[in-house]
C-alpha positions as CSV (number, residue, x, y, z in Angstrom):
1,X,23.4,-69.7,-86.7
2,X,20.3,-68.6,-87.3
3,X,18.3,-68.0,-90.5
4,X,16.9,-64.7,-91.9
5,X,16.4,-65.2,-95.5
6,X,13.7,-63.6,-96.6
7,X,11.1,-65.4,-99.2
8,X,7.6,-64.6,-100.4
9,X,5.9,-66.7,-97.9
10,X,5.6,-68.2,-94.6
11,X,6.0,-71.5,-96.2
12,X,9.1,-71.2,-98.2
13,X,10.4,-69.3,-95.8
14,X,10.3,-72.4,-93.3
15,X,11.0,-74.8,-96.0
16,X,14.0,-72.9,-96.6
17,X,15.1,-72.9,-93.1
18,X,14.5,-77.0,-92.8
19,X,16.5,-77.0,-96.0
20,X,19.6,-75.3,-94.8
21,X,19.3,-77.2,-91.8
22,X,19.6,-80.2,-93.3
23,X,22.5,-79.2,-95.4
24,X,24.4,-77.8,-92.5
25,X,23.5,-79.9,-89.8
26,X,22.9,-79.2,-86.1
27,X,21.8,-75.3,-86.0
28,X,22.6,-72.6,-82.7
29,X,18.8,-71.3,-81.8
30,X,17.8,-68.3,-80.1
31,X,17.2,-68.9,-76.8
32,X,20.4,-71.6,-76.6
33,X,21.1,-71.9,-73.0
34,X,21.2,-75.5,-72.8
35,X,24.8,-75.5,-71.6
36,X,24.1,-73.1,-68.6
37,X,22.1,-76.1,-67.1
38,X,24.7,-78.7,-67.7
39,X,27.0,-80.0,-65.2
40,X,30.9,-80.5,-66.2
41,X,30.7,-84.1,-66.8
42,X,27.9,-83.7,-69.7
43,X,28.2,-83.2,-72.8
44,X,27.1,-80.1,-74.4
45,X,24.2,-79.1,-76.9
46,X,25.4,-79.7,-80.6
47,X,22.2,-77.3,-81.7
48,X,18.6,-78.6,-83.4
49,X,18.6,-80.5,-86.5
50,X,15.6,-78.4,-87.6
51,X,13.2,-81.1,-87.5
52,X,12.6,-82.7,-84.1
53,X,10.9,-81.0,-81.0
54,X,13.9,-81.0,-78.8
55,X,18.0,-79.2,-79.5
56,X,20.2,-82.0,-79.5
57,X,21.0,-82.6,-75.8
58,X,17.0,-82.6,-75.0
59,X,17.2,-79.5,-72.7
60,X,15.2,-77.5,-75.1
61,X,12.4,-77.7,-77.2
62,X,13.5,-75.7,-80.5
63,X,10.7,-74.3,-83.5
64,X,10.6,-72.3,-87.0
65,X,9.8,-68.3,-85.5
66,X,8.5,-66.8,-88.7
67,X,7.7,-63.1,-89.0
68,X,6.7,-60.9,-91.4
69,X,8.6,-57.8,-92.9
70,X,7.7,-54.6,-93.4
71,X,8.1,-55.6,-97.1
72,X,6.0,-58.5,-97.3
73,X,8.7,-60.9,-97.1
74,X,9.0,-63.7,-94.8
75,X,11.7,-64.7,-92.5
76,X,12.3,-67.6,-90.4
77,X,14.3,-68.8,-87.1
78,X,14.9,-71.2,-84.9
79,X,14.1,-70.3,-81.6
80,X,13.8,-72.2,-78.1
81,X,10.1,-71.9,-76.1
C-alpha cells in the first residue's frame, strides 16, 4: 500500500510515512516487480519496511517519493529506483 497523506511539509510528510510503516509493517512500493525476477523455488518479496535501502527480498532498492500539491500540502510514497 502506498501512502498519500497529505501534511504541511516534506518532513512530516515522510515522518508520517516511516510512521505508518512501522506500525503496519512490510509496505507494497510503486515499482514492486520483485517477483517477476524470481524463480519458483524463491520466496517472494514481503514489501520494504520503510527504513532500509533494499524491499525485503533485496531485488529492489525502495525510497520516500515526496511531491508537492497543488495546495501546498505534501505527500509521500514508497517507490522502487
Amino acid at each position: 500500500m502506498n501512502f498519500y497523506k497529505t501534511h504541511a511539509t516534506e518532513q512530516e510528510a515522510e515522518a508520517a510515512a516511516i510512521a505508518y510503516a512501522n506500525e503496519n509493517g512490510l509496505i507494497d512500493f510503486d515499482g514492486m516487480n520483485c517477483n517477476d525476477y524470481k524463480e519458483d523455488h524463491e520466496v517472494e518479496c514481503g514489501g520494504w519496511d520503510g527504513e532500509s535501502r533494499r524491499c525485503d527480498c533485496g531485488n529492489r532498492r525502495v525510497y520516500w517519493s515526496i511531491q508537492k500539491n497543488l495546495d501546498g500540502t505534501y505527500a509521500a510514497w514508497a517507490t522502487a529506483y
